[in-house]
DRENGUBA-853617 format. One line per 3 residues: their letters; for each residue x, y, z of N, C-alpha, C, O. Coordinates in pm, whole numbers, padded with zeros to 5 digits. Layout:
N
a = X,Y,Z,X,Y,Z,X,Y,Z,X,Y,Z; ... .
//
This chain:
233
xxx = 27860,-00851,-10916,27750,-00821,-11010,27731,-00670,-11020,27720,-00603,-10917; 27727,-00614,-11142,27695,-00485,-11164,27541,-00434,-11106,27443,-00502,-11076; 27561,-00296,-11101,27368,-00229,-11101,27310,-00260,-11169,27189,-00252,-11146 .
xxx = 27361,-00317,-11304,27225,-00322,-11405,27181,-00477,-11392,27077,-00534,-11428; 27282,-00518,-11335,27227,-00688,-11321,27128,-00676,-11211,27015,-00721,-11227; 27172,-00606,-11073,27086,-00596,-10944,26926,-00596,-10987,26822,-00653,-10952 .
xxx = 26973,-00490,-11091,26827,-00435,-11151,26769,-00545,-11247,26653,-00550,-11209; 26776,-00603,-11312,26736,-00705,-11389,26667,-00785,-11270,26546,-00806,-11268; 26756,-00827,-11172,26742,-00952,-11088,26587,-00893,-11018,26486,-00962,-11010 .
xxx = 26602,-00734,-10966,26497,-00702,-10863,26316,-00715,-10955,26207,-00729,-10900; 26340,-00706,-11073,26207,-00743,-11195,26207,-00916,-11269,26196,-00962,-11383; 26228,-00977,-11118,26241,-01124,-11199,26109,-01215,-11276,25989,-01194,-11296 .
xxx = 26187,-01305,-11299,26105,-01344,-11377,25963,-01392,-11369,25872,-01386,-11452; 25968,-01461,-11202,25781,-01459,-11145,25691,-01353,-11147,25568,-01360,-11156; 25796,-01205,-11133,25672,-01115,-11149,25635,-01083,-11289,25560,-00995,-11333 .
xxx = 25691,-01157,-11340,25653,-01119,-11475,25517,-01195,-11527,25437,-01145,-11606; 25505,-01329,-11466,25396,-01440,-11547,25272,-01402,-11485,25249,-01405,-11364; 25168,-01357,-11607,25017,-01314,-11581,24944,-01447,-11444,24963,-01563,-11409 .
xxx = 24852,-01327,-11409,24810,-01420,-11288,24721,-01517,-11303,24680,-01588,-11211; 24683,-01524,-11438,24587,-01615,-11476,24661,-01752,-11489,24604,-01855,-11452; 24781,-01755,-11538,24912,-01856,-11495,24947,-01908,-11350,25032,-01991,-11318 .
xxx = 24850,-01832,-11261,24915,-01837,-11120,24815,-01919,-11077,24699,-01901,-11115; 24856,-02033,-10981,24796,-02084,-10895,24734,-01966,-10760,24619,-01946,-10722; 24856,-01908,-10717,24854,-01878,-10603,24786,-01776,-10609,24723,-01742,-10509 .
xxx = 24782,-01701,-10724,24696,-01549,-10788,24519,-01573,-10781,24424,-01504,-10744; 24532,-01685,-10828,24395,-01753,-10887,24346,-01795,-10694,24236,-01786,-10641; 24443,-01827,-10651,24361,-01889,-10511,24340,-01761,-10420,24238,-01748,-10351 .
xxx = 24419,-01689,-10422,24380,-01535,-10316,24278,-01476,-10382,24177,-01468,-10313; 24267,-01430,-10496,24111,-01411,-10568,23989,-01504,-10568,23875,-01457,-10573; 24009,-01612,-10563,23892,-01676,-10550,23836,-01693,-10384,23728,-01710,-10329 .
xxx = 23968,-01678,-10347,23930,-01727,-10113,23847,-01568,-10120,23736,-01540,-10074; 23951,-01472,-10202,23848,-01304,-10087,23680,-01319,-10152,23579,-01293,-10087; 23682,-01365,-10294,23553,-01339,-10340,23469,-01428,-10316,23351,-01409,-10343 .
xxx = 23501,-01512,-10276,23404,-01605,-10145,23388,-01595,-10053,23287,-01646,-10005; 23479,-01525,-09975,23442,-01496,-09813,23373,-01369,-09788,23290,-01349,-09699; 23422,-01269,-09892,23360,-01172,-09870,23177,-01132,-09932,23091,-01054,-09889 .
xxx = 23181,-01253,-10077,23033,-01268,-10088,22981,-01330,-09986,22873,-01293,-09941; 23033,-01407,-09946,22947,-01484,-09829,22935,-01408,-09682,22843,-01425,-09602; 23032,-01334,-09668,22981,-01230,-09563,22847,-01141,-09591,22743,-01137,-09525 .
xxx = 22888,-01061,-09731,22747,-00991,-09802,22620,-01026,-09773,22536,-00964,-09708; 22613,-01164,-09843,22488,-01218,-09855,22432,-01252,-09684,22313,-01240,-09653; 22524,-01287,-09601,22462,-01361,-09456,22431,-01210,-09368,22335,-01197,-09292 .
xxx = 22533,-01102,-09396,22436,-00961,-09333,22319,-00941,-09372,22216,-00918,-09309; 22340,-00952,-09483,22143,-00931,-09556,22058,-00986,-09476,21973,-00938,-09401; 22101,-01126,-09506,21980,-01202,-09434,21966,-01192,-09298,21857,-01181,-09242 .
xxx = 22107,-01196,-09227,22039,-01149,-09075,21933,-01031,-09071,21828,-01021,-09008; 22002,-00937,-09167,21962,-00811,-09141,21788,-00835,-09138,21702,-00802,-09056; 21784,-00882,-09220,21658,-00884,-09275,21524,-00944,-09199,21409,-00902,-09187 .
xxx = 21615,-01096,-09139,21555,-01160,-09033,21530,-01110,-08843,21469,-01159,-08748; 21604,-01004,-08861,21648,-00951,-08715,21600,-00813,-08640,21556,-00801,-08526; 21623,-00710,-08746,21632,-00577,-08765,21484,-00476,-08722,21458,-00378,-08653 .
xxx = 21420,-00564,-08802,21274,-00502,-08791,21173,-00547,-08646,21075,-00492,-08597; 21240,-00659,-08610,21165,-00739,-08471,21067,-00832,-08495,20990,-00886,-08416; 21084,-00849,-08672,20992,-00984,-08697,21070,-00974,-08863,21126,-00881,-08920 .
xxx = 21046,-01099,-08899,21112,-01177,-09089,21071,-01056,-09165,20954,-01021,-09169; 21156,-00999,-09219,21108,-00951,-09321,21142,-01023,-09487,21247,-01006,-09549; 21035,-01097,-09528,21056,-01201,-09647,21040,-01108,-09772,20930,-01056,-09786 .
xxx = 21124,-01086,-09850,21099,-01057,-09966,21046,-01128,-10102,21113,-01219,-10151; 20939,-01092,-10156,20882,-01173,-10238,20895,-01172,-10351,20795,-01130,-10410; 20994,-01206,-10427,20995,-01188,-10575,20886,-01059,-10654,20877,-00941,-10689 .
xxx = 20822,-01188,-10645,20702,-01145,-10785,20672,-00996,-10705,20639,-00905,-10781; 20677,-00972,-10601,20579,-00827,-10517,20741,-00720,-10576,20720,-00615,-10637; 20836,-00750,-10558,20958,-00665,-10544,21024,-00623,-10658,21082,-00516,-10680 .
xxx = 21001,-00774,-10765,21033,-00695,-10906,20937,-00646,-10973,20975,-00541,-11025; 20798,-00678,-11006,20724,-00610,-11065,20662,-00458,-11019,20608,-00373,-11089; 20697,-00458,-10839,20666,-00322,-10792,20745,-00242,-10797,20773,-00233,-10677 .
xxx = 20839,-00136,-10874,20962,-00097,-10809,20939,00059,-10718,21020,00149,-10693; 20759,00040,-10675,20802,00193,-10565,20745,00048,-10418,20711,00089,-10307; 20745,-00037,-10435,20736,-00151,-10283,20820,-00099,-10192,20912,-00021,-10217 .
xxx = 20789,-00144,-10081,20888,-00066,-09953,20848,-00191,-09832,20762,-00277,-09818; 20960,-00144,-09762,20982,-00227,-09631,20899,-00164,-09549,20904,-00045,-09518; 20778,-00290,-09491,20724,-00243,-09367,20765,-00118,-09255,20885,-00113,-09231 .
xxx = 20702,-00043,-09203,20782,00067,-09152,20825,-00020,-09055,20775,-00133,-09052; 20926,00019,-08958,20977,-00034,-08835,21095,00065,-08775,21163,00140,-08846; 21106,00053,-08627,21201,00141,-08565,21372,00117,-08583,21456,00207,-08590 .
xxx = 21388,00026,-08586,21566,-00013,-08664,21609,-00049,-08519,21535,-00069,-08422; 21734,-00054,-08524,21822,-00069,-08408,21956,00095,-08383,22027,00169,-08452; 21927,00075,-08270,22072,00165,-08296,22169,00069,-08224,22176,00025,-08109 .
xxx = 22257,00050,-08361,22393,-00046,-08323,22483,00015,-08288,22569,-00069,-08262; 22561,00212,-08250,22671,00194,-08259,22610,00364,-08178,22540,00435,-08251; 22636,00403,-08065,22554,00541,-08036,22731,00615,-07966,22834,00569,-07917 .
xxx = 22688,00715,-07994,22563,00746,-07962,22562,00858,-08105,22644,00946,-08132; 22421,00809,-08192,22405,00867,-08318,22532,00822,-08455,22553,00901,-08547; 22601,00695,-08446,22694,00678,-08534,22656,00592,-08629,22705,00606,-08741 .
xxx = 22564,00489,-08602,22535,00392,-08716,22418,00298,-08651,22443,00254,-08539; 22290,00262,-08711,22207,00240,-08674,22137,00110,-08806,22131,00163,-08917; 22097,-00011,-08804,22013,-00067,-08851,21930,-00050,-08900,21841,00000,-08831 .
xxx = 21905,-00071,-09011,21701,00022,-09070,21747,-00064,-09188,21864,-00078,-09225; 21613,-00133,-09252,21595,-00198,-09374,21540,-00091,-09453,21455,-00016,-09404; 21586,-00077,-09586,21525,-00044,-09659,21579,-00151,-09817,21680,-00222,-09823 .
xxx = 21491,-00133,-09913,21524,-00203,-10069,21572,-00060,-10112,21556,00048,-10055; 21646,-00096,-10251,21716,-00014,-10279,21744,-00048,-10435,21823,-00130,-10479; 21651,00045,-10512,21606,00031,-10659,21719,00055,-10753,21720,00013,-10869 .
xxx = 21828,00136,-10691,21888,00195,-10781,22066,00144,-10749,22081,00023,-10733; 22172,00216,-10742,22300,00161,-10724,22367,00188,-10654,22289,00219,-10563; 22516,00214,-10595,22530,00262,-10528,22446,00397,-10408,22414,00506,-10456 .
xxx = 22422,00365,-10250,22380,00511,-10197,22296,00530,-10288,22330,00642,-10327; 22174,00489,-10377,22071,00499,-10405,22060,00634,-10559,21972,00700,-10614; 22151,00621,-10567,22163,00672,-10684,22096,00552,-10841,22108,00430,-10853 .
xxx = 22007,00687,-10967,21979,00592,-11064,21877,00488,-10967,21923,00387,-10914; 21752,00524,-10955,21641,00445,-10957,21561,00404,-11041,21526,00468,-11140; 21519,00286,-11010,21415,00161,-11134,21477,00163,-11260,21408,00178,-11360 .
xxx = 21643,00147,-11269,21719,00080,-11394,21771,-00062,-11386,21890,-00092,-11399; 21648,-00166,-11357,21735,-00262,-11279,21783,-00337,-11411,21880,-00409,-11388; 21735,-00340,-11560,21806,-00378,-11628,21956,-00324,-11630,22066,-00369,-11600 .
xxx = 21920,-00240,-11667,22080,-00118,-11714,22177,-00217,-11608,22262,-00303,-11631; 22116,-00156,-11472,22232,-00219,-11361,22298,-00352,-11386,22418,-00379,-11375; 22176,-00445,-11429,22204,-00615,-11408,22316,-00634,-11562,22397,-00726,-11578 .
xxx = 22296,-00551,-11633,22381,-00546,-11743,22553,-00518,-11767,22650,-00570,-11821; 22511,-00388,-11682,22649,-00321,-11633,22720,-00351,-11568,22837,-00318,-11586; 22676,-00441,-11446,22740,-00563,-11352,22808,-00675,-11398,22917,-00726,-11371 .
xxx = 22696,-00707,-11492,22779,-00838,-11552,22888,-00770,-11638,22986,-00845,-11641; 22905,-00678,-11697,23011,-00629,-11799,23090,-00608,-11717,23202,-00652,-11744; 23075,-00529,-11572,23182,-00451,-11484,23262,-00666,-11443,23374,-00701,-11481 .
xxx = 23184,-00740,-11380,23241,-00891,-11347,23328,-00936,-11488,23440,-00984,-11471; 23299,-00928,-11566,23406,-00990,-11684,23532,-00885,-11716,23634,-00917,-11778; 23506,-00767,-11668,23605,-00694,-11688,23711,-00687,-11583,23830,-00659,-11591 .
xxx = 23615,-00731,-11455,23698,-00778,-11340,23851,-00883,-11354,23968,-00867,-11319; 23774,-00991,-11422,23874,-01101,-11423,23907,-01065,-11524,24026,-01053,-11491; 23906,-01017,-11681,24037,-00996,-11778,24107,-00905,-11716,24218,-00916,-11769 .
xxx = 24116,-00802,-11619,24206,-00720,-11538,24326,-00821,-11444,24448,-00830,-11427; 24218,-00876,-11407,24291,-00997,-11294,24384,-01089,-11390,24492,-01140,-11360; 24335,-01094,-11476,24412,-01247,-11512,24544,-01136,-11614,24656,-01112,-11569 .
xxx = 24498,-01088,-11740,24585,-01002,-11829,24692,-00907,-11748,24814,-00902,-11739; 24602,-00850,-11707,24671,-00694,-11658,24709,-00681,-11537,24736,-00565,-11506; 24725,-00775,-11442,24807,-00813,-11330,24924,-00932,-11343,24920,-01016,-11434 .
xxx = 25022,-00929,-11248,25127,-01021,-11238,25073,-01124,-11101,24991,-01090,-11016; 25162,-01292,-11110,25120,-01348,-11043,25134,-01269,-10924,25026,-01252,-10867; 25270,-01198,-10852,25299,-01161,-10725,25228,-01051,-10644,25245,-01012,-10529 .
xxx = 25120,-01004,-10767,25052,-00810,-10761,24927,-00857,-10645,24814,-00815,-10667; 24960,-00976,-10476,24886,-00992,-10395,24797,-00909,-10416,24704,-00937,-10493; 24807,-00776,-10346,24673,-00708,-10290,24600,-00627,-10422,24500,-00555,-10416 .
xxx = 24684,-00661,-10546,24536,-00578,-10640,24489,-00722,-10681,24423,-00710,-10784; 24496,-00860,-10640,24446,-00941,-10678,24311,-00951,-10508,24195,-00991,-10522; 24349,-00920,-10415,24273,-00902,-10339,24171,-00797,-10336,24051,-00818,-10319 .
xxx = 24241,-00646,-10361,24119,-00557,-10426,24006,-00602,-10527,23887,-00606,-10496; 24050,-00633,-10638,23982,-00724,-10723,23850,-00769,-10660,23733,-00731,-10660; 23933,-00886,-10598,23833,-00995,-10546,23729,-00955,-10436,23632,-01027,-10412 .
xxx = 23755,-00825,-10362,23631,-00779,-10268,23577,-00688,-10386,23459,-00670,-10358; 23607,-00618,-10510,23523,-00564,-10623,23401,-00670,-10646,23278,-00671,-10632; 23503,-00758,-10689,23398,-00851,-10776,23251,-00913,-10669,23132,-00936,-10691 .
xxx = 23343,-00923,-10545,23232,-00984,-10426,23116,-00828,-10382,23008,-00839,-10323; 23164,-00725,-10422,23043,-00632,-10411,22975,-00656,-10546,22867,-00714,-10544; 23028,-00616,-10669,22928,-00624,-10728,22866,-00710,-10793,22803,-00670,-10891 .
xxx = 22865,-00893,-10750,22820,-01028,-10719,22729,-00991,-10593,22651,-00898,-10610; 22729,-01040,-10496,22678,-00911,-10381,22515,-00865,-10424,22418,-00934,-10393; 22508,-00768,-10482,22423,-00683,-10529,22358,-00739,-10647,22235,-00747,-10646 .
xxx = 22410,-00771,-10730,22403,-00834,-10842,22273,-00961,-10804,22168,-00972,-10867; 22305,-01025,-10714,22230,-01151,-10625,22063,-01051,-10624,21949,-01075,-10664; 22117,-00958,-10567,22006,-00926,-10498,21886,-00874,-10649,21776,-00925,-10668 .
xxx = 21951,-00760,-10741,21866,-00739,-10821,21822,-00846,-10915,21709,-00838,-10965; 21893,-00933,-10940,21784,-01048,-10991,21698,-01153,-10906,21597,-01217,-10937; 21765,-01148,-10801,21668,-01260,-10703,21530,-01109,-10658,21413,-01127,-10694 .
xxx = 21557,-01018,-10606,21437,-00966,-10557,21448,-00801,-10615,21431,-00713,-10530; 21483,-00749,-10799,21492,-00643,-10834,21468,-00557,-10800,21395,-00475,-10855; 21564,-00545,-10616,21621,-00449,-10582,21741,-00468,-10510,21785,-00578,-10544 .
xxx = 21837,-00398,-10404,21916,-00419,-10320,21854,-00427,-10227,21740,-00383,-10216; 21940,-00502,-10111,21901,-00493,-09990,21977,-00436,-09900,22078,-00499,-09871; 21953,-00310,-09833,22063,-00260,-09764,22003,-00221,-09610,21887,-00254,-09586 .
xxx = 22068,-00163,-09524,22036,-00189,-09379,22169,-00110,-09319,22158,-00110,-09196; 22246,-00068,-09345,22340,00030,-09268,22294,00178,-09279,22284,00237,-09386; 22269,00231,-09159,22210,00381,-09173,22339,00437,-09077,22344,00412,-08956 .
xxx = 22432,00506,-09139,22544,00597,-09121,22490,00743,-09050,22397,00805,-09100; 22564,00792,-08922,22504,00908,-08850,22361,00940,-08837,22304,01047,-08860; 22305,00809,-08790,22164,00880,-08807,22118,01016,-08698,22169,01044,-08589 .
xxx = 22039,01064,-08747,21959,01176,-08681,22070,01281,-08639,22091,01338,-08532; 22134,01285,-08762,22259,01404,-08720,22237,01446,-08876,22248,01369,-08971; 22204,01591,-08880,22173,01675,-08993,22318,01809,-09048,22407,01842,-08969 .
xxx = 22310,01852,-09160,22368,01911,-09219,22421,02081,-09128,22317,02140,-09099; 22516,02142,-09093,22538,02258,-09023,22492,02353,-09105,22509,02334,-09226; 22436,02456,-09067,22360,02572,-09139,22264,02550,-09208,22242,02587,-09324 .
xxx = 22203,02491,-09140,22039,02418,-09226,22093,02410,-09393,22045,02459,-09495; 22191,02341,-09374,22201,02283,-09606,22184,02195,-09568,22212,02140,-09462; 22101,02149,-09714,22048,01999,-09756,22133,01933,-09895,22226,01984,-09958 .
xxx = 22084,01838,-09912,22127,01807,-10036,22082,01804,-10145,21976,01859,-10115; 22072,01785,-10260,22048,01851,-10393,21877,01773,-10365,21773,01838,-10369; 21888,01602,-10334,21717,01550,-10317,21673,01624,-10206,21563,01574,-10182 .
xxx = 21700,01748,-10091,21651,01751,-10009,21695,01741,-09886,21681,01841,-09816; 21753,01633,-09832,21756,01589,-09729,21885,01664,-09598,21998,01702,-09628; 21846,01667,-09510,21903,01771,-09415,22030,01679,-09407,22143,01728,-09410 .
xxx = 22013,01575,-09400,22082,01486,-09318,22255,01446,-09359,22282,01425,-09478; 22331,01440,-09286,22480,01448,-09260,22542,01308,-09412,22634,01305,-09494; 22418,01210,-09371,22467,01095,-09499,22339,01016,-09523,22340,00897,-09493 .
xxx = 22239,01067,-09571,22094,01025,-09610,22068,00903,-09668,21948,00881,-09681; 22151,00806,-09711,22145,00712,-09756,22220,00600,-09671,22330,00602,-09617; 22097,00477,-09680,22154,00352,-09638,22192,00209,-09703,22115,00154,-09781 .
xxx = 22273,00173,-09678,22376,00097,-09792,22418,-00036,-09709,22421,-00047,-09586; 22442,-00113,-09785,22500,-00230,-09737,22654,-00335,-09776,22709,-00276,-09869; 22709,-00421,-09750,22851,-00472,-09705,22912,-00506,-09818,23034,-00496,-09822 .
xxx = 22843,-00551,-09926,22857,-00518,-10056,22911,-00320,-10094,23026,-00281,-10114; 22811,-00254,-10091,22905,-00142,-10157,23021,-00071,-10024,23052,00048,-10022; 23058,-00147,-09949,23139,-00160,-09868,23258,-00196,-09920,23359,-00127,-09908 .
xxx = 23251,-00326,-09991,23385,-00379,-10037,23382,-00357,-10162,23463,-00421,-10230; 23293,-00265,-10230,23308,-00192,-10375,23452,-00090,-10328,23568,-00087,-10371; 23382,-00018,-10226,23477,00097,-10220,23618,00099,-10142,23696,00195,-10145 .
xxx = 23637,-00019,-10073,23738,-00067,-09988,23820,-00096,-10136,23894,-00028,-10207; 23772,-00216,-10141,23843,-00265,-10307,23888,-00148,-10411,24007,-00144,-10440; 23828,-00083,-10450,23865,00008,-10549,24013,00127,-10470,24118,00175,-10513 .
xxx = 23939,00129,-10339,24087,00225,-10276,24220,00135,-10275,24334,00170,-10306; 24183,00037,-10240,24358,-00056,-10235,24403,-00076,-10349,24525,-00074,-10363; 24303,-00105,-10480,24359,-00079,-10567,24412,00026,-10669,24467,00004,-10777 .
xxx = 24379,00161,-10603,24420,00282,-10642,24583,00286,-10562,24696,00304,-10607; 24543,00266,-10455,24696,00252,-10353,24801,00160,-10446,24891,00211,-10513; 24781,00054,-10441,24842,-00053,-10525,24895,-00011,-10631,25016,-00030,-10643 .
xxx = 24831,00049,-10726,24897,00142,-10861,24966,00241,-10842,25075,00245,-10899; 24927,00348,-10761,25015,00482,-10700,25148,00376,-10665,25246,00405,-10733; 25167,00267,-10579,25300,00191,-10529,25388,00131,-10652,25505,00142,-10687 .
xxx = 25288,00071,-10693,25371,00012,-10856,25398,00149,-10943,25516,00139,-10976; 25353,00256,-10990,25389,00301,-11029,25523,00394,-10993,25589,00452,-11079; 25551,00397,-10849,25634,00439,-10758,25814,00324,-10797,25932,00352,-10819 .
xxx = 25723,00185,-10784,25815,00115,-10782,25920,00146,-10952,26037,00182,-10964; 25817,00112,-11057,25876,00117,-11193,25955,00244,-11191,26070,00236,-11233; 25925,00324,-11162,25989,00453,-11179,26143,00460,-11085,26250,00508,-11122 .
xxx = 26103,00384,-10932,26254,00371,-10927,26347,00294,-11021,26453,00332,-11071; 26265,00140,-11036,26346,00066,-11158,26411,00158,-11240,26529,00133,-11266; 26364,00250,-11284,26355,00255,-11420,26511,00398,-11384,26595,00441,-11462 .
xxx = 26496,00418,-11288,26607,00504,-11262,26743,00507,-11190,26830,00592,-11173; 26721,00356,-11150,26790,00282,-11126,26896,00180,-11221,27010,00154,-11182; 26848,00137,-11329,26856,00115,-11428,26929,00213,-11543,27015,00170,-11620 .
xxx = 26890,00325,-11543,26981,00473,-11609,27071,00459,-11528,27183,00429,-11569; 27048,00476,-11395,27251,00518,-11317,27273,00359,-11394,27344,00363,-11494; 27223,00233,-11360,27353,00136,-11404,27421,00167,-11507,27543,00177,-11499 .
xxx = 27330,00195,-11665,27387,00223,-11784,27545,00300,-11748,27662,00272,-11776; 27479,00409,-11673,27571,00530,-11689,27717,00476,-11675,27816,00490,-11747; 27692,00399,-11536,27830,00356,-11477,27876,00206,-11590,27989,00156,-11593 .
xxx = 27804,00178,-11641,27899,00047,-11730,27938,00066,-11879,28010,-00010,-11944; 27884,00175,-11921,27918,00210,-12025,28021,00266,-12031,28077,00249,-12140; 28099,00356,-11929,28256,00381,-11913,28356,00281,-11902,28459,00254,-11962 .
xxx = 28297,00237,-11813,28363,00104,-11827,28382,00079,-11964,28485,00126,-12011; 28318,00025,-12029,28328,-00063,-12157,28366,00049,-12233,28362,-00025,-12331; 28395,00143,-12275,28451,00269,-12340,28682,00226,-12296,28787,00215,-12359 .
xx = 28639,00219,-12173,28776,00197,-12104,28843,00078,-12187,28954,00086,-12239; 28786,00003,-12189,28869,-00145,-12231,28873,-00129,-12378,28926,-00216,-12448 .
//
């Protein structure tokens, strides 16, 4: 068999059929975006139930119609020392790290557009075999499902990871709101697997695009070498 056949053979024909065709595409996207919503949602609630040293219940009607409401004060936990990551409830009005506060329409809007754009990516613009951007995907979609839960059930987030606490900025700088602190915002497992997800699938493209480009030059040397050939005869 010639190079250019090798090369034909190495772009076969399974990677070619959209994953929305795929059983197996369709089942690794649907297992991560269930396990990983369901991780989301059950930190919350521990968090929520645990954290403060008594329930903290969120009440609808108090949480969406208030949007400056706040979590009982309380001391948190320190889960991870010494000074690396610590427990603390807070709601969280706005989106990512607390950016864009009291847009909970905008958000609940933009979510649902960002989820449908999710799966025509998944299904169109991926191949059955493209595993891990069908797994990136699926921890995307499970963050911003995730969150999504939260601003319509109690129009806000619920977050509870406080990153370096009580470790402040070198040379007394703050940040543009103020705050001394090394990472001032606390976030939860949801925009966790926003940003996990979005890196593997940046990785994933940098690789495929790596890959086509060998194809694709791989494919030129075959030409090169069979076209003499066939000149010859």
């Amino acid at each position: 068999m010639n190079r250019e056949g090798l090369a034909q053979d190495f772009v076969s024909a399974p990677n070619l059929i959209p994953a929305w065709r795929s059983t197996k595409a369709w089942t690794t996207l649907l297992l991560v975006l269930v396990v990983a919503l369901g991780v989301d949602l059950w930190t919350k609630s521990e968090a929520f139930a645990r954290v403060a040293g008594f329930p903290v219940v969120l009440e609808p009607r108090e949480t969406v119609s208030d949007p400056s409401y706040r979590i009982p004060w309380h001391n948190g936990v320190r889960a991870i020392s010494p000074d690396l990551l610590d427990f603390h409830l807070v709601i969280n009005h706005g989106a990512v790290f607390g950016i864009g506060q009291n847009a909970r329409e905008i958000f609940i809007g933009f979510t649902l557009v960002a989820v449908a754009a999710g799966f025509f990516i998944f299904g169109w613009w991926t191949r059955s075999r493209a595993t891990w951007a069908h797994i990136a995907i699926g921890l995307i979609l499970a963050g911003g499902l995730g969150n999504l839960y939260d601003r319509i059930t109690f129009g806000a987030v619920r977050d509870f990871l406080y990153l370096f606490p009580r470790r402040n900025l070198p040379f007394n700088l703050h940040w543009p709101g103020g705050s001394p602190e090394i990472f001032p915002w606390v976030f939860n497992v949801a925009d966790m697997l926003l940003l996990l997800g979005m890196a593997i699938l940046l990785l994933h493209s940098r690789r495929e695009d790596r890959r086509r480009n060998a194809i694709a030059k791989n494919s030129g040397n075959a030409r090169e070498v069979v076209q003499p050939q066939a000149s010859g005869e």
